[in-house]
C-alpha positions in Angstrom: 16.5 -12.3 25.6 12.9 -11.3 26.6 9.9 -13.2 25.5 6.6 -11.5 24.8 3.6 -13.5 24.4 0.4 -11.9 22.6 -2.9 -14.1 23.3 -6.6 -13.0 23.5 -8.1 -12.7 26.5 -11.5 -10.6 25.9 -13.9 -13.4 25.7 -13.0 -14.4 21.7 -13.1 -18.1 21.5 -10.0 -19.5 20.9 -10.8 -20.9 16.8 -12.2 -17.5 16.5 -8.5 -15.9 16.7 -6.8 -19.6 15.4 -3.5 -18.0 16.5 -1.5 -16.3 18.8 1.9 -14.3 18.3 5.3 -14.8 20.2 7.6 -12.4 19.8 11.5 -12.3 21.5 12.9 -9.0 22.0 17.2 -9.1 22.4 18.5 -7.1 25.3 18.8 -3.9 23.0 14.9 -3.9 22.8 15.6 -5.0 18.9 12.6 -7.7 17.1 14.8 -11.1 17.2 12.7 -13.3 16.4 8.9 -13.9 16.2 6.6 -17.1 15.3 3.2 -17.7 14.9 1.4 -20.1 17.4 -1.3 -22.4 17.4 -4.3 -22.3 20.2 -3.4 -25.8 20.9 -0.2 -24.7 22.3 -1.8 -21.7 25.0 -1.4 -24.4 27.9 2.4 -24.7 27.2 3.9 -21.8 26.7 6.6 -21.9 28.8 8.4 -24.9 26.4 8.7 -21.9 23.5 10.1 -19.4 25.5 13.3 -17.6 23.9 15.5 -18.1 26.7 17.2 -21.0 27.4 16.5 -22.3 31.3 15.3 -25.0 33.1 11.7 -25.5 33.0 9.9 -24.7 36.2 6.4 -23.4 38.2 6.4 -19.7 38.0 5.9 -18.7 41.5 3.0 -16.5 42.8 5.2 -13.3 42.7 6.1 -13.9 39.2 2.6 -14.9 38.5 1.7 -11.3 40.5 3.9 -9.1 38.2 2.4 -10.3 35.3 -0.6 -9.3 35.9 0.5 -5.3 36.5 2.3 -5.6 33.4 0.3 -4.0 30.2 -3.1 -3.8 30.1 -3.6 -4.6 26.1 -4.6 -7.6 24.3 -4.5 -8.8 20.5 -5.4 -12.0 18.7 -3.2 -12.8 15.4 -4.1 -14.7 12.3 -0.8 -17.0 10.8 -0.4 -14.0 8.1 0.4 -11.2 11.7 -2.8 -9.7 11.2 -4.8 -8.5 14.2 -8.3 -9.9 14.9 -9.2 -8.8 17.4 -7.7 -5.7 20.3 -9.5 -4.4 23.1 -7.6 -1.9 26.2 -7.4 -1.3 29.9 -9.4 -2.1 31.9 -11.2 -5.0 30.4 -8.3 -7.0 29.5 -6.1 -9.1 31.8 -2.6 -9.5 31.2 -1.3 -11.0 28.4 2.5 -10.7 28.3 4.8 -12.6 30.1 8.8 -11.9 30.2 11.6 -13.6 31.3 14.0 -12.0 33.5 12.2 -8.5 33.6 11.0 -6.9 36.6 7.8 -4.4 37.1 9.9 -2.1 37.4 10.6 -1.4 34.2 6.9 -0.3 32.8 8.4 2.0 30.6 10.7 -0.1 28.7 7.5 -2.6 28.9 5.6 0.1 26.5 8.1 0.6 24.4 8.3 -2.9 23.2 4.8 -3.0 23.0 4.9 0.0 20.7 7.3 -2.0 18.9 5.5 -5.1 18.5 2.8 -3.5 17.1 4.4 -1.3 14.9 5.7 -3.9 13.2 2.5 -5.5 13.5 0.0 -2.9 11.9 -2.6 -4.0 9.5 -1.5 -2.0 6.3 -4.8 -0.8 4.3 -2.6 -1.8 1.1 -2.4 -5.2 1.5 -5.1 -5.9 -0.6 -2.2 -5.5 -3.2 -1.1 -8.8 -2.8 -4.0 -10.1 -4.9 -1.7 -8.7 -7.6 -0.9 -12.3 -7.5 -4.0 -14.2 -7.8 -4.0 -16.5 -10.7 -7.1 -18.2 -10.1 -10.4 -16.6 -11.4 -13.0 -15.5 -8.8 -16.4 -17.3 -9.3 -16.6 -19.0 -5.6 -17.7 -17.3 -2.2 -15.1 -19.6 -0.7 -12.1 -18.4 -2.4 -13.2 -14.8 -0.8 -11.5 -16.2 2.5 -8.4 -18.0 0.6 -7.6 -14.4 -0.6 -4.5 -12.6 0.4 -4.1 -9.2 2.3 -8.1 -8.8 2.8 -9.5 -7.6 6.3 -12.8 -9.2 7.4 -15.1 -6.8 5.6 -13.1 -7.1 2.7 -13.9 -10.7 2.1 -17.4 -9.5 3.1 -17.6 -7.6 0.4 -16.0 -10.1 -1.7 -18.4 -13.0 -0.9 -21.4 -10.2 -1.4 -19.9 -9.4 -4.9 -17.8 -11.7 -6.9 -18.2 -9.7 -10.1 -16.5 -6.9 -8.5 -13.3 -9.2 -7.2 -11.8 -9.6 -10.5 -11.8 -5.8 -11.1 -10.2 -5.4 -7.8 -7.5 -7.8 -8.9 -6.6 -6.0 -11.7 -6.1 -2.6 -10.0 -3.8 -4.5 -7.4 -1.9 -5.4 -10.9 -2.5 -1.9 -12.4 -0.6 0.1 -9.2 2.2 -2.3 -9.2 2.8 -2.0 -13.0 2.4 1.7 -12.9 4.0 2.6 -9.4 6.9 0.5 -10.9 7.3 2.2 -13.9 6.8 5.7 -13.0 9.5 5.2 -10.8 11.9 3.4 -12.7 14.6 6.2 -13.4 14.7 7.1 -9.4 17.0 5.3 -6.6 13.4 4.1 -4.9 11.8 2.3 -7.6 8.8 1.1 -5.9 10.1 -2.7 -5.7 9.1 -3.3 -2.7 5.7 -3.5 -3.9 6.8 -7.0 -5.2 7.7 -8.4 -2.4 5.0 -10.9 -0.1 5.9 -9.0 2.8 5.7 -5.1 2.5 9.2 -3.5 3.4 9.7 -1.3 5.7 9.4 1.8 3.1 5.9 1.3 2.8 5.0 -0.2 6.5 6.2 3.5 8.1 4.9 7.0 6.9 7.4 7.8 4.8 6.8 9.8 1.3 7.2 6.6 -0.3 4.1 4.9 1.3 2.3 7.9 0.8 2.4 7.7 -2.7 1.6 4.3 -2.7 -1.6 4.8 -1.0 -2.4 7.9 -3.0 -1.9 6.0 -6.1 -3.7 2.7 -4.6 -7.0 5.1 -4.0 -7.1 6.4 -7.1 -6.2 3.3 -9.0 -9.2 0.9 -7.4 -11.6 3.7 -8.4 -10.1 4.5 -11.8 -10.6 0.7 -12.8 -14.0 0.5 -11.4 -15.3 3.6 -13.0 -13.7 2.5 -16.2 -15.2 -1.3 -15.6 -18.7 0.2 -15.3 -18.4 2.1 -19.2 -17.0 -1.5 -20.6 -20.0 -3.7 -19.1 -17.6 -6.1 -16.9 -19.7 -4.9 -14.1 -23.4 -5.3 -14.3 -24.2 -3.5 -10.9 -23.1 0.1 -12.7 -23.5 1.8 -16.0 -22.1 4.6 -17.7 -21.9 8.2 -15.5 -24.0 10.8 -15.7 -24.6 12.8 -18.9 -23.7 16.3 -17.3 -26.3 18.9 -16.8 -24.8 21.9 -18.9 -26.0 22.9 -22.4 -22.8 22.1 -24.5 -21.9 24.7 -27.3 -22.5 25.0 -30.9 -20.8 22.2 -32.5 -21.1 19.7 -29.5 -23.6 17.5 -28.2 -23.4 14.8 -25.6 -23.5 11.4 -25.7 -21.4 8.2 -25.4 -20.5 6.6 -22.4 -19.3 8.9 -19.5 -16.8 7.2 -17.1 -18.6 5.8 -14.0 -16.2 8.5 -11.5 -18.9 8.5 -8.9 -19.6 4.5 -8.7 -15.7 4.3 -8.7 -15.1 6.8 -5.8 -17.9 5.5 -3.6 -17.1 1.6 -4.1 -13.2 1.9 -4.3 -12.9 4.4 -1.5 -15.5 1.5 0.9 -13.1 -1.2 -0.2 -9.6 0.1 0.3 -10.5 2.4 3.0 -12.2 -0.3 5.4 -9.1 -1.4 7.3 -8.2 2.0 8.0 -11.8 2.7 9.5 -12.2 -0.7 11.4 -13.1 0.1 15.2 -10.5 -0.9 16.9 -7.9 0.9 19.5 -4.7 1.6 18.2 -1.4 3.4 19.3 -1.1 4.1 15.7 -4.1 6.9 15.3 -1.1 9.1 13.3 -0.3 7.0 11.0 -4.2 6.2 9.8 -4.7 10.2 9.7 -1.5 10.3 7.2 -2.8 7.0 5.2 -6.7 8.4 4.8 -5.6 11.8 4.0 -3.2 10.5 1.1 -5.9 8.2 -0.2 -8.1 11.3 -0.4 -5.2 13.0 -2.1 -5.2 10.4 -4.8 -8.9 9.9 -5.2 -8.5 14.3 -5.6 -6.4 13.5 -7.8 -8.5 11.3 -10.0 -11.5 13.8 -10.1 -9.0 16.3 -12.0 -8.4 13.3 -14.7 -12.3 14.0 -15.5 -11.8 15.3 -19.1 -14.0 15.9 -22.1 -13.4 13.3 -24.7 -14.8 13.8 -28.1 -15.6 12.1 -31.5 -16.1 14.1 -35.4 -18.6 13.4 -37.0 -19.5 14.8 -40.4 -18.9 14.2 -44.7 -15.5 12.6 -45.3 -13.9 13.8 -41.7 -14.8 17.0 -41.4 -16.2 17.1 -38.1 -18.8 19.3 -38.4 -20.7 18.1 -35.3 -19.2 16.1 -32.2 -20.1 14.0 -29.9 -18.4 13.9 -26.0 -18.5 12.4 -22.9 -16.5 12.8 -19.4 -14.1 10.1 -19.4 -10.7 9.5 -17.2 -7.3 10.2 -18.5 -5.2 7.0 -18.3 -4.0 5.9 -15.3 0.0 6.8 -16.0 -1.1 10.4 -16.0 -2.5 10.7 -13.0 0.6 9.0 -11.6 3.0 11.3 -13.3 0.7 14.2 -10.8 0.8 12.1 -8.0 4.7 11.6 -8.4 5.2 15.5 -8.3 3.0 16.3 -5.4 5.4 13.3 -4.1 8.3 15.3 -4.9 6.8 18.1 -2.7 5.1 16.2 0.1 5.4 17.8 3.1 6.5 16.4 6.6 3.8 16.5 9.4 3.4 16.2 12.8 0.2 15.4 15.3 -0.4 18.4 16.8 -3.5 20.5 18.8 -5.0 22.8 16.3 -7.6 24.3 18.0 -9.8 21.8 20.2 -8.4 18.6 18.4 -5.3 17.5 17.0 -4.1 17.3 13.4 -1.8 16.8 10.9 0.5 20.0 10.4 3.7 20.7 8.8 6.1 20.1 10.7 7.8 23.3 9.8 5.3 25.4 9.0 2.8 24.5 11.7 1.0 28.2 11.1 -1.1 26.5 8.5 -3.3 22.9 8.5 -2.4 20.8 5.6 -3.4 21.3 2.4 -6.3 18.9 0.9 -4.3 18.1 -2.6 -0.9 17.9 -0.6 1.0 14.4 0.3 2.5 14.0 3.6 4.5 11.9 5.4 5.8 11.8 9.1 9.3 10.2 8.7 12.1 10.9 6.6 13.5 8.5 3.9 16.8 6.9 3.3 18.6 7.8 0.4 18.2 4.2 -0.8 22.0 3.8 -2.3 22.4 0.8 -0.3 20.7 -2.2 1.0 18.9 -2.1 4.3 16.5 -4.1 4.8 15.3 -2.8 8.2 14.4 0.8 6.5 13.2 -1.1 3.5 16.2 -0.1 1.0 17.0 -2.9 -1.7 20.2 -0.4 -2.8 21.1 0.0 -6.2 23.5 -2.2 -6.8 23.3 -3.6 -10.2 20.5 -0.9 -11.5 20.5 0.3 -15.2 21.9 4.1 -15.4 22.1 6.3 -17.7 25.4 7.7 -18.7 24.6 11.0 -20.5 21.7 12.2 -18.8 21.6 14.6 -16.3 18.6 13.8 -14.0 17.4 11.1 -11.5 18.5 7.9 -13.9 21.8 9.5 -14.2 25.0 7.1 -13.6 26.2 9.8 -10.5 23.2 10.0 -8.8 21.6 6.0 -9.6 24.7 5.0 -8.6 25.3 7.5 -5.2 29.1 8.2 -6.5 30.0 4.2 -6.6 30.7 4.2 -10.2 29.2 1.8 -13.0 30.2 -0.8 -15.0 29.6 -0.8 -18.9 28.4 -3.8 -20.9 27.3 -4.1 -24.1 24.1 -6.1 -25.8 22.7 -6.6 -29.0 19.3 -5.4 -29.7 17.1 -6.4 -32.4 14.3 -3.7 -34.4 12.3 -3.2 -37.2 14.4 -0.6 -39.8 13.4 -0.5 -43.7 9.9 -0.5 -43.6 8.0 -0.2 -46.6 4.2 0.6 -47.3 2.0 -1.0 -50.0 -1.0 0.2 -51.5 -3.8 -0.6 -50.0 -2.4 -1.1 -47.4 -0.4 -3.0 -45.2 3.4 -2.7 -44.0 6.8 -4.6 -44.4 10.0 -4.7 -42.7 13.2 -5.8 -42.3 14.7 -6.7 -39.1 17.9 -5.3 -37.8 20.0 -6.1 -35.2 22.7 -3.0 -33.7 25.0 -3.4 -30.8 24.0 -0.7 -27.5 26.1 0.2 -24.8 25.3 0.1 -21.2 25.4 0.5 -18.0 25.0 -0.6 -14.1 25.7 0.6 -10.8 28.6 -1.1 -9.1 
């Protein structure tokens, strides 16, 4: 067992970073176990080590290898979230191991790689507020907040009005991501969980529809927020500049789309654009260019909606706006550009490196395409290290032929059948003028679940 320890040593004051990660690597380079520190406890840090030995001085050559170990530095909130990095050669050392010698620098990196892979500030975890109850009407809840970077809550102290329509596109993706994906094997129930699973924390086609779908979301609801009045910072969009024809006239209240894009896009984007060093420059290209995807994606919702006007309906004159389709459509596209994402790589295209299909690296990627860098499991069975809850137990459907079928839900395990009694509305009457009555039924449905 190897012990890494993670403290700050780039001139942050110690209540400025409040924590400081230990993490034990097992002898096959696999995360055993990590914990979350105190600054109190930087003076005795060999009494937490993972390995069990007598306690003792290090001696000056061990004390000497430390310091040619590597060269990087991060500060951790309690919640794993990095406060604060900086990079060779500014930074003294920071790791210490126990029974590893310097000459295994390699090995060294690849934990480190490790570590902060699993480590990596997501730019979704503003999700989480999904799960605020409380109403927003304090600066000091901006800080009690979960999943928000530092100029998240900045922008949450600077606008509390804006907050609550935040939270309810975190609850708007998980209700939609859910159920547009509820007749596939990966039915976006990780988004659930307080701690992202792996299927979302690497660049697979999973996360990046997540993100696609987070983008738009946070700008649909904004843009939407602005035509209702709940924010009093926008109003309604633009009345557009062509002449409409013969019949038509504008008016209404246009959907906000360009107060959305520029707000929602500042806000979810921020923790992607923070300046800080990272290892994981890849994964941020993949993340901002499927957030741009989805916002994309939201500018083609821009539809003309219209209302008749004229003697007893005969809509002889109307009157239309731009407004935005409801968010379920523009999931249903983002779900088939998810279907065809296409793997990339980081390769030199030209004088800089980009994102290019991995087999087709003739051509850049496409602006309205999703892309992803690893591959998925086929999430038939539970694994939480690739972030696969199985699907044991999930609902199928016996005579269909598609993705909710019983053979595929159930990846050739079989299903069990079960019956339950379901209760409707049958008989129903009308009555002049003019309300409706009916009876209530109650017929017995068959079922099934995976095994």
């Amino acid at each position: 067992m190897e012990t890494l320890w993670l403290w700050d040593t780039c001139g942050v004051p110690c209540e400025e970073a409040q924590h400081f990660l230990r993490v034990c690597m097992a002898e096959d380079g696999r995360l055993a176990d990590q914990s979350c520190l105190p600054c109190g406890s930087r003076q005795g840090l060999e009494l937490r080590a993972c390995v069990s030995k007598p306690l003792r001085k290090r001696s000056r050559e061990e004390r000497r290898r430390e310091k040619k170990l590597v060269p990087w530095t991060l500060a951790f909130d309690c919640d794993s979230r990095p406060t604060r990095t900086c990079t060779a050669p500014f930074c003294p050392s920071w790791i210490q191991f126990s029974g590893m010698t310097s000459a295994s620098p390699s090995r060294t990196l690849r934990l480190v790689a490790l570590v902060l892979l699993s480590q990596q500030c997501l730019a979704i975890r503003w999700l989480a507020l999904s799960q605020t109850t409380e109403h927003i009407n304090k600066t000091q809840q901006c800080k009690m907040l979960p999943g928000l970077v530092s100029s998240q809550a900045q922008l949450c102290r600077s606008n509390l009005e804006l907050m609550q329509v935040i939270v309810q596109a975190a609850r708007e993706v998980k209700k939609t991501c859910q159920k547009s994906f509820a007749d596939m094997r990966w039915n976006c129930s990780s988004i659930d969980a307080p701690k992202y699973l792996p299927d979302l924390e690497r660049g697979t086609r999973e996360s990046a529809f997540v993100y696609a779908l987070s983008a738009a979301a946070i700008s649909h609801t904004i843009a939407r927020a602005c035509t209702t009045g709940d924010l009093k910072l926008c109003s309604c969009g633009p009345t557009p500049g062509e002449i409409p024809e013969p019949g038509y006239r504008w008016g209404g209240c246009a959907d906000n789309l360009h107060y959305g894009l520029v707000v929602g896009s500042k806000f979810s984007d921020s923790p992607l654009k923070m300046k800080r060093k990272s290892g994981l420059h890849t994964n941020k290209l993949m993340h901002l260019h499927n957030s741009e995807v989805g916002r994309q994606a939201l500018k083609a919702a821009l539809v003309m909606k219209c209302k008749c006007h004229g003697v007893s309906g005969s809509c002889s004159i109307r009157t239309c706006w731009r407004g935005l389709q409801d968010l379920k459509e523009i999931a249903m596209d983002l779900k088939a550009k998810y279907l065809s994402a296409t793997k990339v790589v980081h390769r030199p295209m030209g004088m800089r490196k980009q994102l290019v299909p991995k087999d087709i690296d003739i051509r850049p990627v496409r602006e309205n395409e999703l892309v992803y860098l690893h591959s998925s499991p086929d999430f038939c069975t539970r694994n939480e290290k690739l972030g696969s809850v199985g699907t044991q137990d999930r609902q199928c459907n016996k005579t269909s032929s598609g993705s909710d079928s019983c053979d595929l839900m159930c990846c050739g395990r079989g299903y069990n059948p079960y019956t339950e009694t379901v209760a409707e509305r049958c008989h129903c009457k009308y009555h002049w003028c003019c309300y409706v009555t009916c009876k209530k039924c109650e017929r017995i449905v068959e079922r099934y679940v995976c095994k």
